[in-house]
CHARMM internal coordinates of N, CA and C (Angstrom, degrees):
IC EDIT
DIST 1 N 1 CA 1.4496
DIST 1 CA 1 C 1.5278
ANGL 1 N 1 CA 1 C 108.00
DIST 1 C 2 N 1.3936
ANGL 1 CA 1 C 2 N 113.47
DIHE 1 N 1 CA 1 C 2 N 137.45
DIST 2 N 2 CA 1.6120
ANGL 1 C 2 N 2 CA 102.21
DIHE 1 CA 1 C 2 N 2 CA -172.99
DIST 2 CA 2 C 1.4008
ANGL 2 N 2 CA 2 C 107.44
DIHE 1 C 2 N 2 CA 2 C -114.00
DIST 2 C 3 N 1.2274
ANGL 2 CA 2 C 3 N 134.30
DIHE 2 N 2 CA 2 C 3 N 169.15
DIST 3 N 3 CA 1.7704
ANGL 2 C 3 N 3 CA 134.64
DIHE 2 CA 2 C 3 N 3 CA -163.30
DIST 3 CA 3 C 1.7658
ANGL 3 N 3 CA 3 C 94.44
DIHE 2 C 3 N 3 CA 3 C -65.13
DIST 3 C 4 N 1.5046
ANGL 3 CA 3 C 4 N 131.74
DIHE 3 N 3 CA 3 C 4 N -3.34
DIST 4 N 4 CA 1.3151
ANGL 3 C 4 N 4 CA 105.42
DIHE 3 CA 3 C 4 N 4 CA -169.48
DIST 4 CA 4 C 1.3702
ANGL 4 N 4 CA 4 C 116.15
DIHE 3 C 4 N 4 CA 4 C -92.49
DIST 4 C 5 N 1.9473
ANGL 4 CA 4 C 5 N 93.02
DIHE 4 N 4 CA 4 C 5 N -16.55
DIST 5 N 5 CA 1.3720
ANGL 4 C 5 N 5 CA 98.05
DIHE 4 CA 4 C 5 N 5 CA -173.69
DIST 5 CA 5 C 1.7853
ANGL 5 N 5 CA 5 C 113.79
DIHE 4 C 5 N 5 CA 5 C -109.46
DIST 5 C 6 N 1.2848
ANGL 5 CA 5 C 6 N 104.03
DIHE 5 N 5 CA 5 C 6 N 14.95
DIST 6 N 6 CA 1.7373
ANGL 5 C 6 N 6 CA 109.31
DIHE 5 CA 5 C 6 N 6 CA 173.78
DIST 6 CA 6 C 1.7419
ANGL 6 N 6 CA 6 C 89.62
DIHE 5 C 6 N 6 CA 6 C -82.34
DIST 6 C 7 N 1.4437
ANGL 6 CA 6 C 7 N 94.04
DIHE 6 N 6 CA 6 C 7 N 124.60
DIST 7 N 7 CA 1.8641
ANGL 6 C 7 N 7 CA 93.00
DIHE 6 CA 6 C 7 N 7 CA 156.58
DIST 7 CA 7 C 1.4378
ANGL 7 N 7 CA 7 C 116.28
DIHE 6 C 7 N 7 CA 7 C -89.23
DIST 7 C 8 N 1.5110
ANGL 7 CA 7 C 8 N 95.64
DIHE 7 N 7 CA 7 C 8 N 155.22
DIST 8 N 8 CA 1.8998
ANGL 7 C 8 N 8 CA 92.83
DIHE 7 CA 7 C 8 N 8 CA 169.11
DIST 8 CA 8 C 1.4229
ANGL 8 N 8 CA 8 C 110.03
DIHE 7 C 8 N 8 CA 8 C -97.56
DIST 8 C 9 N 1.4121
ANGL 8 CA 8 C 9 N 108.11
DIHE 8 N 8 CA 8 C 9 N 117.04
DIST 9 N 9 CA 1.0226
ANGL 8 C 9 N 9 CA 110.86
DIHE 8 CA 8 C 9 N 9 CA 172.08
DIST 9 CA 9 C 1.8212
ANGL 9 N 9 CA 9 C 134.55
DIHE 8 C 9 N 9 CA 9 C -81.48
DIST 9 C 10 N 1.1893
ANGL 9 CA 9 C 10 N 125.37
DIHE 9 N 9 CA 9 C 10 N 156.66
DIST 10 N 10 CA 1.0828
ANGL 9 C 10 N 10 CA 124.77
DIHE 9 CA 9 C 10 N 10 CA -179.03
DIST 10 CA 10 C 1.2329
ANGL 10 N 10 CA 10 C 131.87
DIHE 9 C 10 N 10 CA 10 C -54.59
DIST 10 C 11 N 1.8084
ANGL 10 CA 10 C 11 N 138.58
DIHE 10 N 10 CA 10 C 11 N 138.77
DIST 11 N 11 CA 1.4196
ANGL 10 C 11 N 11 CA 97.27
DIHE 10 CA 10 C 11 N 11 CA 179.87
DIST 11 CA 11 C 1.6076
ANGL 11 N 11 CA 11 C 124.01
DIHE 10 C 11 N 11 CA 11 C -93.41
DIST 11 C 12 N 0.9817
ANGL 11 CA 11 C 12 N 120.01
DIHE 11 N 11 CA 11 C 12 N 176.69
DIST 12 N 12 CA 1.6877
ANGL 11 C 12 N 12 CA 132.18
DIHE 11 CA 11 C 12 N 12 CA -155.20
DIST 12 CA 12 C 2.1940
ANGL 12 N 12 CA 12 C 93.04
DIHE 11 C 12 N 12 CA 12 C -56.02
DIST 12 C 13 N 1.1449
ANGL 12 CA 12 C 13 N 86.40
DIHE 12 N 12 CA 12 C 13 N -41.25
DIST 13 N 13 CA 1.6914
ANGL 12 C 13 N 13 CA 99.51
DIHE 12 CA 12 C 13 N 13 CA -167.14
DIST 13 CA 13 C 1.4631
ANGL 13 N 13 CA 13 C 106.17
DIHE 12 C 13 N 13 CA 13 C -103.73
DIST 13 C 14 N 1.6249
ANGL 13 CA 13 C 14 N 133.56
DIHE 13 N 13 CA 13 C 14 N 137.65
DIST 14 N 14 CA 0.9424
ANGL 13 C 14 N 14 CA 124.01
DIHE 13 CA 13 C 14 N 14 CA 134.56
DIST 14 CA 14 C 1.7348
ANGL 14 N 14 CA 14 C 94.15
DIHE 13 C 14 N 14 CA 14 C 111.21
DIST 14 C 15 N 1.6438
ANGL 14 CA 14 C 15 N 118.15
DIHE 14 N 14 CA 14 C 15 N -26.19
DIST 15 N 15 CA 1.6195
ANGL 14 C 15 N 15 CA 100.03
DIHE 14 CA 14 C 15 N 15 CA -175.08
DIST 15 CA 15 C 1.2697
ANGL 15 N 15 CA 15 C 112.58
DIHE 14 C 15 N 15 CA 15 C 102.67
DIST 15 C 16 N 1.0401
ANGL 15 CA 15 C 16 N 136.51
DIHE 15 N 15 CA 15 C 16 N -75.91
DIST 16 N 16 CA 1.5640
ANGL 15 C 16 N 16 CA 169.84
DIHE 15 CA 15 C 16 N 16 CA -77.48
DIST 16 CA 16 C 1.2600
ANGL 16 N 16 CA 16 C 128.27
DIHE 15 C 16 N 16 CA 16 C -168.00
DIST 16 C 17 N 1.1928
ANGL 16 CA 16 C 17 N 144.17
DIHE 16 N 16 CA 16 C 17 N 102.47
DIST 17 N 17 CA 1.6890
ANGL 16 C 17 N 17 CA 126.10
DIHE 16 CA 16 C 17 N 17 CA 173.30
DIST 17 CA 17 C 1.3845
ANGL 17 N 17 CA 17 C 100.69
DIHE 16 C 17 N 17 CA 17 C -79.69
DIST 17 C 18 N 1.3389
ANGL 17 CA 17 C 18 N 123.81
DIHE 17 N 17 CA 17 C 18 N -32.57
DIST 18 N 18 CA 1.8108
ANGL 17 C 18 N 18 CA 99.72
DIHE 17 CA 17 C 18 N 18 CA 174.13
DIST 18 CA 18 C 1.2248
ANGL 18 N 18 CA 18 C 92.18
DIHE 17 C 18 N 18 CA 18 C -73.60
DIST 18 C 19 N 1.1386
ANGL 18 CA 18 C 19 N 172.53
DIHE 18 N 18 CA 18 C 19 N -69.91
DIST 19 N 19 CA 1.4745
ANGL 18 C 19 N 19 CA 153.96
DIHE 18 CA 18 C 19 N 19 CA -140.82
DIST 19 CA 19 C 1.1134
ANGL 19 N 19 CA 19 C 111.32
DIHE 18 C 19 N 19 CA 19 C -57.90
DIST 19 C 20 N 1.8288
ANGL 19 CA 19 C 20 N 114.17
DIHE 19 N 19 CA 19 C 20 N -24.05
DIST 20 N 20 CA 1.8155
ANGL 19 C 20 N 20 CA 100.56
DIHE 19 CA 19 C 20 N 20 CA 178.31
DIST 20 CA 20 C 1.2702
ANGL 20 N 20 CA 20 C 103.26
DIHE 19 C 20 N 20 CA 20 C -113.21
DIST 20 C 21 N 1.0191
ANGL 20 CA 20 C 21 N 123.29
DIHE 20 N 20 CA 20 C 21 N 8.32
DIST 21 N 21 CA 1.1662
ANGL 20 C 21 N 21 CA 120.57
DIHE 20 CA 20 C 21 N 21 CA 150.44
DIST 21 CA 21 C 1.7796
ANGL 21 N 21 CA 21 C 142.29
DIHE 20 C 21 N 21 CA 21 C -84.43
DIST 21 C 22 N 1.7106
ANGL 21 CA 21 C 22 N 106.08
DIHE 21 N 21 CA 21 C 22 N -11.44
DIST 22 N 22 CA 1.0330
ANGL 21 C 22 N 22 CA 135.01
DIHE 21 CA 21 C 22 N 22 CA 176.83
DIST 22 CA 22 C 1.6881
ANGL 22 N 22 CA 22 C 100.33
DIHE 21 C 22 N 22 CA 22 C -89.52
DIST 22 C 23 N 1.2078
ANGL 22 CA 22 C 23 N 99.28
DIHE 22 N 22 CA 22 C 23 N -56.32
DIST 23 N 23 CA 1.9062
ANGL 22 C 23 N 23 CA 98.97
DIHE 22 CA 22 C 23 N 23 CA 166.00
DIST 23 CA 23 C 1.2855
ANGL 23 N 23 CA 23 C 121.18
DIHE 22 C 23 N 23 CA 23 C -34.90
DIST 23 C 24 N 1.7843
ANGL 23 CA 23 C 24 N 110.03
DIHE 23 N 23 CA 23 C 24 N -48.37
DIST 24 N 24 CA 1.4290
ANGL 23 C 24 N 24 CA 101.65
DIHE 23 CA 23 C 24 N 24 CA -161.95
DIST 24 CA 24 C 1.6839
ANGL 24 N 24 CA 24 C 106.47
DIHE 23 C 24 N 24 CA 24 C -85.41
DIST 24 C 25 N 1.3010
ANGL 24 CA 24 C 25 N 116.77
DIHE 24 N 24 CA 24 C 25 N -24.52
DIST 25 N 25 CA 1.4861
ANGL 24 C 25 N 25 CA 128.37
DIHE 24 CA 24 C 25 N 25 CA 158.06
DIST 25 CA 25 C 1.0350
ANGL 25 N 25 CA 25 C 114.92
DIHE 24 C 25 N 25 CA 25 C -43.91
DIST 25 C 26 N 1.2460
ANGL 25 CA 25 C 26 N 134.58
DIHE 25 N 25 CA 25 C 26 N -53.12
DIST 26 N 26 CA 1.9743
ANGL 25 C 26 N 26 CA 143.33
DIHE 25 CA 25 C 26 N 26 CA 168.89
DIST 26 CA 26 C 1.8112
ANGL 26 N 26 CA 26 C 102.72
DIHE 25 C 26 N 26 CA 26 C -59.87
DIST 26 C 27 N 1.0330
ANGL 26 CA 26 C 27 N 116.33
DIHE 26 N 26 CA 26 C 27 N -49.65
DIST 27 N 27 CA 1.2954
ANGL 26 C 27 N 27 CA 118.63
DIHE 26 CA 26 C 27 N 27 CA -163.22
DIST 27 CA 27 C 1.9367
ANGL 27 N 27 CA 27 C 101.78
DIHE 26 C 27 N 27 CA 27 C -78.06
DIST 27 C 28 N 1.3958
ANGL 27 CA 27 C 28 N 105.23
DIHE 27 N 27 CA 27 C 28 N -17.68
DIST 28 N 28 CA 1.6198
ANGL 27 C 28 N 28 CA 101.60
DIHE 27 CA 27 C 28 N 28 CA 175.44
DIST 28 CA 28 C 1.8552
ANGL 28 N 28 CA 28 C 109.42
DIHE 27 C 28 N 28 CA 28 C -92.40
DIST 28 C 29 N 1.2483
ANGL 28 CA 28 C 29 N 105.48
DIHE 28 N 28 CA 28 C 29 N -17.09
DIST 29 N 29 CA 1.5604
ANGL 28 C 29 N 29 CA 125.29
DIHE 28 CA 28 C 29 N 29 CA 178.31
DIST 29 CA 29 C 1.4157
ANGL 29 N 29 CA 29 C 99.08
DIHE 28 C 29 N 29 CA 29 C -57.88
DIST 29 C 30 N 1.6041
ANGL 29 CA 29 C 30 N 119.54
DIHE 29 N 29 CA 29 C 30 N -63.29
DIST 30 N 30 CA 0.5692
ANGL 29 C 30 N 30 CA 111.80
DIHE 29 CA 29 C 30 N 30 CA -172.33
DIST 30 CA 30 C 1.7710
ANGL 30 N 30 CA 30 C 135.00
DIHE 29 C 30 N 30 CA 30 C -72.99
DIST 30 C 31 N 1.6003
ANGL 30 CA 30 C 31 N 102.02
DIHE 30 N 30 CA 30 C 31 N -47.10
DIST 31 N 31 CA 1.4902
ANGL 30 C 31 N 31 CA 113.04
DIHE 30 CA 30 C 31 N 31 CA 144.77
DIST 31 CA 31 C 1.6397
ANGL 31 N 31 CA 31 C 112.66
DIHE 30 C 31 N 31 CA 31 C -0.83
DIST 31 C 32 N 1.2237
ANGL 31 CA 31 C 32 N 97.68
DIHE 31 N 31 CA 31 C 32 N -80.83
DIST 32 N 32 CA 1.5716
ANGL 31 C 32 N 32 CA 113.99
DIHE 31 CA 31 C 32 N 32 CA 170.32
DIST 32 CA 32 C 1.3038
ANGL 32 N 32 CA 32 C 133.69
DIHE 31 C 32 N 32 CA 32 C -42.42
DIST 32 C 33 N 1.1587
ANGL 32 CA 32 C 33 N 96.63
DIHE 32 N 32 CA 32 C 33 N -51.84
DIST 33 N 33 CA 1.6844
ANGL 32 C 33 N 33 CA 100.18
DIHE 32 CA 32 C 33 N 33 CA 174.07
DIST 33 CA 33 C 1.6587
ANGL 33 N 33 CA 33 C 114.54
DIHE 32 C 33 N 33 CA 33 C -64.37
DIST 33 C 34 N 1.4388
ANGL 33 CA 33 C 34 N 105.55
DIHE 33 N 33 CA 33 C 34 N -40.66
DIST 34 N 34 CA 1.5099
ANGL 33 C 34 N 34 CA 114.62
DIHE 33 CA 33 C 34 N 34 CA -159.84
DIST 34 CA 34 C 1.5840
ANGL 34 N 34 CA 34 C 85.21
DIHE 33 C 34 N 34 CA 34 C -73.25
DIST 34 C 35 N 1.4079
ANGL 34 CA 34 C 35 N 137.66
DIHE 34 N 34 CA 34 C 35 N -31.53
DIST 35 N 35 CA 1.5387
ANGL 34 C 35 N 35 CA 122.63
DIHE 34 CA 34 C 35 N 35 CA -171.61
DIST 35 CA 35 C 1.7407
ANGL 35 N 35 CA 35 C 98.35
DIHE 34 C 35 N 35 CA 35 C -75.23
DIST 35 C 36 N 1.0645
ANGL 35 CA 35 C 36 N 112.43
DIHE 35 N 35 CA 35 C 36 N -16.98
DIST 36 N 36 CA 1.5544
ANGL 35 C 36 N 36 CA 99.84
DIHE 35 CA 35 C 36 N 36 CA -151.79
DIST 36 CA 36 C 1.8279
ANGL 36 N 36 CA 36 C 94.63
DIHE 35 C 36 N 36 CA 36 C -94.00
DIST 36 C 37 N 1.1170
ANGL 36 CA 36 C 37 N 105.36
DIHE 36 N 36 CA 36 C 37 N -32.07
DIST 37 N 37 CA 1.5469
ANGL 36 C 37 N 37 CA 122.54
DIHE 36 CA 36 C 37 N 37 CA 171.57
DIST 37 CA 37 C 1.6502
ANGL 37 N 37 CA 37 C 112.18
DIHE 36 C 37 N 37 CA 37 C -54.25
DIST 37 C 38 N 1.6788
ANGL 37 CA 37 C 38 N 115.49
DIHE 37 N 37 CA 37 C 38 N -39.90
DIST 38 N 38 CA 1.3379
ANGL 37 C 38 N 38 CA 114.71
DIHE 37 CA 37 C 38 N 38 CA -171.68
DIST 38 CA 38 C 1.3676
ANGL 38 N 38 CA 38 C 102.13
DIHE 37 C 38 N 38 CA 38 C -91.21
DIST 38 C 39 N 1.2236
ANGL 38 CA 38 C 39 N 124.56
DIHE 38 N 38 CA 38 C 39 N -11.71
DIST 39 N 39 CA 1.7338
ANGL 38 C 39 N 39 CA 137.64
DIHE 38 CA 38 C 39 N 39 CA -178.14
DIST 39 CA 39 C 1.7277
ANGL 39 N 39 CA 39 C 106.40
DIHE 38 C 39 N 39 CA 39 C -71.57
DIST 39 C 40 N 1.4082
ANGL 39 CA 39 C 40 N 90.00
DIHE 39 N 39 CA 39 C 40 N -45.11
DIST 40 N 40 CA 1.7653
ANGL 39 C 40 N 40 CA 101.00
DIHE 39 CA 39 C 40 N 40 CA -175.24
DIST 40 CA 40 C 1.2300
ANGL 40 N 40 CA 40 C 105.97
DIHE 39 C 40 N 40 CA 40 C -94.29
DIST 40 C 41 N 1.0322
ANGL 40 CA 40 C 41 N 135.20
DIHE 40 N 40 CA 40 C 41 N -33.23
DIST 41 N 41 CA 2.0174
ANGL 40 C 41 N 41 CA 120.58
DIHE 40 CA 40 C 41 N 41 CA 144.28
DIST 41 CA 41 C 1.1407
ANGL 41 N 41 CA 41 C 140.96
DIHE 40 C 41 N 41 CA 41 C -47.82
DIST 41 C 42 N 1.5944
ANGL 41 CA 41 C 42 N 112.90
DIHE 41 N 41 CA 41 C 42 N -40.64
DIST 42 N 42 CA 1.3325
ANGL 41 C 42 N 42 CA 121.69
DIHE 41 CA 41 C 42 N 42 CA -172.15
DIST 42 CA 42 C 1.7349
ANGL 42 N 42 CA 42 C 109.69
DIHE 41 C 42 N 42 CA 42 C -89.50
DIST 42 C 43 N 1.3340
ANGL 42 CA 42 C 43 N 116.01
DIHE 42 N 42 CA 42 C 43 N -28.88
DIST 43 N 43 CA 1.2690
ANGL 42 C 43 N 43 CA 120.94
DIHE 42 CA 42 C 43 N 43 CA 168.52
DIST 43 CA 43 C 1.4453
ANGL 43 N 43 CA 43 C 132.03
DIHE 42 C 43 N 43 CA 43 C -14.83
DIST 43 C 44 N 0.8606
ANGL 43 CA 43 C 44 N 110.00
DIHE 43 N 43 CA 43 C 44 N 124.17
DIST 44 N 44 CA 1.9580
ANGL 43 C 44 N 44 CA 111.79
DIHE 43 CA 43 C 44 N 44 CA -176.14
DIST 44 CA 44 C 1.5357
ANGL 44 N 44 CA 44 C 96.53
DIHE 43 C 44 N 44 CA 44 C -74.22
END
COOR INIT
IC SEED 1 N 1 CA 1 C
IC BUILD
């Protein structure tokens, strides 16, 4: 089978590979924030 004839398929969730890929961008945003939030609370 050669790369012209593999399709890309959709993923299971979401429709979209930019949509799960925009997810996992939001979901690292947040990641982030929530560490940076417990950094500036917990601080001595």
């Amino acid at each position: 089978m050669t790369p012209d004839e593999i399709k890309d398929e959709p993923p299971p969730v979401l429709g979209r590979w930019s949509r799960v890929y925009i997810l996992i961008l939001c979901e690292l945003a947040l990641v982030i924030l929530a560490f940076y939030l417990f950094t500036i609370h917990f601080a001595p």
